[in-house]
N, C-alpha and C positions, 0 to 999 in steps of 0.2 A: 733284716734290713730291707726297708723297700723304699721305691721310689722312683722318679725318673733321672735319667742318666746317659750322657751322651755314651755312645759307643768310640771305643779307644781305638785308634788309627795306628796299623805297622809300624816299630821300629825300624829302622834300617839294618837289612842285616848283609854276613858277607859270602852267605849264599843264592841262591838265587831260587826264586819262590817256585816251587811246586805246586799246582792247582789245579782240584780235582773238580769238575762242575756237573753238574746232574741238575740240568734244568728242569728237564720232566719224566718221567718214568714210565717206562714203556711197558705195552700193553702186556706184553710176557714177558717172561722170565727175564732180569738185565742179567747179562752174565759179569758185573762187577759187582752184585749183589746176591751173598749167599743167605738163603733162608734156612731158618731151624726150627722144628716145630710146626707152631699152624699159624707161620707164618706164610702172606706167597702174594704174588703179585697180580693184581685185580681191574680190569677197566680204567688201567693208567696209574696206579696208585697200589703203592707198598700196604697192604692191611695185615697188621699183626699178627691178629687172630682171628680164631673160625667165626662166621655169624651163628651163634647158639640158636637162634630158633630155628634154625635150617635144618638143624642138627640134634637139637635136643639136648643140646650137653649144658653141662654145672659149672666147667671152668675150661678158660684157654691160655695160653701164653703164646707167644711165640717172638723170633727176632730176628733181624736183618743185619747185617754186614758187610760191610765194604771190603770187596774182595782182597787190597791188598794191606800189610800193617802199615800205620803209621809211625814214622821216626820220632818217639815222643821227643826222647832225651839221648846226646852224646856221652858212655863214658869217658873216652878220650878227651876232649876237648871242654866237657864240664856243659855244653851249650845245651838251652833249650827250645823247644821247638814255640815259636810264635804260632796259634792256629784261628779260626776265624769262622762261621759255619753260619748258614740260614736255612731255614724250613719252612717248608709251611704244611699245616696236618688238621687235619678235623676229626671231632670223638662226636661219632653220630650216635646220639642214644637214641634213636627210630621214636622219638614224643614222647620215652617215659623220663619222671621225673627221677628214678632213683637208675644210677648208672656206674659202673666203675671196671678195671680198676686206675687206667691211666698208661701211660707210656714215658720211655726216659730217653734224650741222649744219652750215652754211655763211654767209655774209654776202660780196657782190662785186658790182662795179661795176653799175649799174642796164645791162641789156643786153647782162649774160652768158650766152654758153650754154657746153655742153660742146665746147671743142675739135675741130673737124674732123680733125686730125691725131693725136688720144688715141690713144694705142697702150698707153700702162701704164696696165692698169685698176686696178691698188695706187692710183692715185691719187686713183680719185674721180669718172671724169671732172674734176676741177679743173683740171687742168694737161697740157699735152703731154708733160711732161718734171719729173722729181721736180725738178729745183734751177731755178726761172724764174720769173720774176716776172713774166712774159709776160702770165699772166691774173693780175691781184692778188685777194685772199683770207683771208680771215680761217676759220679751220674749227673744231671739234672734232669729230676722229674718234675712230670707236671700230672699233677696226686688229684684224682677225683674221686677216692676213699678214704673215709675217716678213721683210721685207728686209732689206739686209746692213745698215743704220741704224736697225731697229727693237730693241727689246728682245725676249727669249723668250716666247712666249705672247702672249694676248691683252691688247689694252694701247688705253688712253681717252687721249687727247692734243689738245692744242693747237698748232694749224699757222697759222704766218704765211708766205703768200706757195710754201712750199716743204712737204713733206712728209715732212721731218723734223722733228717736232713742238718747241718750244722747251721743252715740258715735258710729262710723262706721267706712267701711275702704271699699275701690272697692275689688267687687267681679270679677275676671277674669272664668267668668263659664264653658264656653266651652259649654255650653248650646244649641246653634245651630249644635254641630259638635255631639249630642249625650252622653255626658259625665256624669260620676255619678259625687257626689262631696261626698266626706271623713269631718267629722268634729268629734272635741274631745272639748266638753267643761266640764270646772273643775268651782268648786265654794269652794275657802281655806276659812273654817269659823273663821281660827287665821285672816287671813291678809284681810280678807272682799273686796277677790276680786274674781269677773270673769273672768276668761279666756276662748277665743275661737279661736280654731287651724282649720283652713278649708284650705281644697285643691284649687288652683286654676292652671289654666294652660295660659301660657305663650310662645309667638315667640322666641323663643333665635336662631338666623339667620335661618336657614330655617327647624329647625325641631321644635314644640310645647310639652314645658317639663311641667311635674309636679310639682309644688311650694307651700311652706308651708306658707298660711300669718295668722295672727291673730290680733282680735281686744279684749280689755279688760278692766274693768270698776271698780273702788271699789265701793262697796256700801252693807249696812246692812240691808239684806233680812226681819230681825224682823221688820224694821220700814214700811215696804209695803205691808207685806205678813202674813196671820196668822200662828196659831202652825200646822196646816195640810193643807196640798194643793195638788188638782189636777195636773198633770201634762204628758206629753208627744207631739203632733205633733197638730198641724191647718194650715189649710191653705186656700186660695181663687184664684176666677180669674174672669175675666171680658169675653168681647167680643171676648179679642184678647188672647184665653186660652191654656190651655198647660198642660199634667199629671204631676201631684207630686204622687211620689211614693219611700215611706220607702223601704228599701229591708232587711234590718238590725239593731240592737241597742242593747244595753247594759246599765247598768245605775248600779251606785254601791252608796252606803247613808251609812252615818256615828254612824245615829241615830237608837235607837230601831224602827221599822219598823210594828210592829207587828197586825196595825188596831185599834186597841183597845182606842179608843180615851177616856181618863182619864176627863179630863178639855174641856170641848166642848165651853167655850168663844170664842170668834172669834176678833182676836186683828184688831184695826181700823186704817186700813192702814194711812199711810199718803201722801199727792200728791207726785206726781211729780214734781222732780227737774224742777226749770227755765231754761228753751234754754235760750244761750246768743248769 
């Protein structure tokens, strides 16, 4: 499902909002931000992963973390966390035309890392294997490789659990011309859905404009995700590679926030919905 789409405005709740803000990213190391892999922090900006021709290398992954977990879901009380997030990030492919493999927001168990066993960097570091629930997940990528389950072209989607997203929409990146891209994703815990607003750019006769598209999902974060979760930025890339690099974000939660994990059960997620 694509299209445009306002962005959904806070319910009222009866706690009081918690807001985390990271306007800009500091030249080293932010210590609210753990790196894993070849991830690390660059001339302002979060970048993934290694620049391969520095390096000489065939694949990178790597990922970034917000130091503390987020309160997804209360079991006590049943409530769930309202949350709210903006970025902005650039995939510099240095002028070539073949580039990948992309980067995701993320949300997964409180004391996830990347896979020891990752071999498909299409994934994200997320996962060892595109179809497993092995490591559970909740994502939005934004996919600039094609597998044989992706659509043609550049494309923003919603993955539960697996890497074939349950929903998507073309991404128009602008990614060969240099361009950042803008994204605002919301999660309303009344209306149990996902929204996400991202920038793309567009030929309108002969000048290339700025346009709002978004794709959006319902779905109840309790039934895949436990009461605390990891989350912030992963990414990966192959042969044919290319810099992912945060340069900014913000993220605001509904729920008390405060670390202090009361109930350490860990709820057991459940699969992924059937692709039809």
């Amino acid at each position: 499902m694509e299209g445009r789409k306002e962005l959904e405005r806070p319910i009222s709740q009866e706690v009081e909002s918690i807001v985390m803000l990271v306007n800009e990213i500091p030249r080293h190391n932010d210590p609210n931000v753990t790196y894993e892999r070849d991830a690390h922090s660059e001339n302002g900006a979060i970048q993934l992963i290694t620049n391969q021709a520095d390096r000489g290398l065939n694949a990178s992954v790597g990922r970034a973390t917000y130091s503390k977990l987020l309160h997804l879901w209360d079991k006590a009380s049943g409530n769930v966390t309202y949350f709210s997030t903006n970025f902005s990030f650039r995939i510099n492919s240095q002028g070539k035309k073949g580039y990948g493999f992309g980067l995701a927001f993320f949300l997964a168990p409180s004391g996830s890392r990347i896979p020891e066993n990752v071999i498909i960097f299409s994934s994200f570091g997320l996962t060892s294997d595109k179809n497993t629930s092995t490591n559970p997940f909740v994502a939005v990528e934004f996919d600039t490789y094609e597998n044989s389950y992706d659509p043609q072209g550049d494309h923003v989607g919603i993955d539960i659990n697996y890497m074939e997203s349950v929903v998507r929409g073309t991404w128009f990146s602008g990614i060969p011309d240099g361009r950042s891209t803008d994204v605002w994703i919301t999660y309303n815990s009344t209306s149990k859905n996902v929204s996400v607003v991202f920038t793309s750019f567009q030929l309108q006769g002969n000048t290339i404009v700025t346009v709002l598209q978004s794709v959006f999902h319902n779905l109840d974060l309790r039934e895949y995700l436990p009461q605390w979760v990891t989350f912030v930025f992963t990414g990966g890339a192959g042969r044919n590679f290319a810099l992912h690099n945060i340069y900014s974000w913000n993220f605001t939660t509904s729920l008390d926030n405060n670390g202090n994990i009361t109930d350490p059960e860990v709820a057991s997620p459940k699969r992924a919905p059937n692709k039809n």
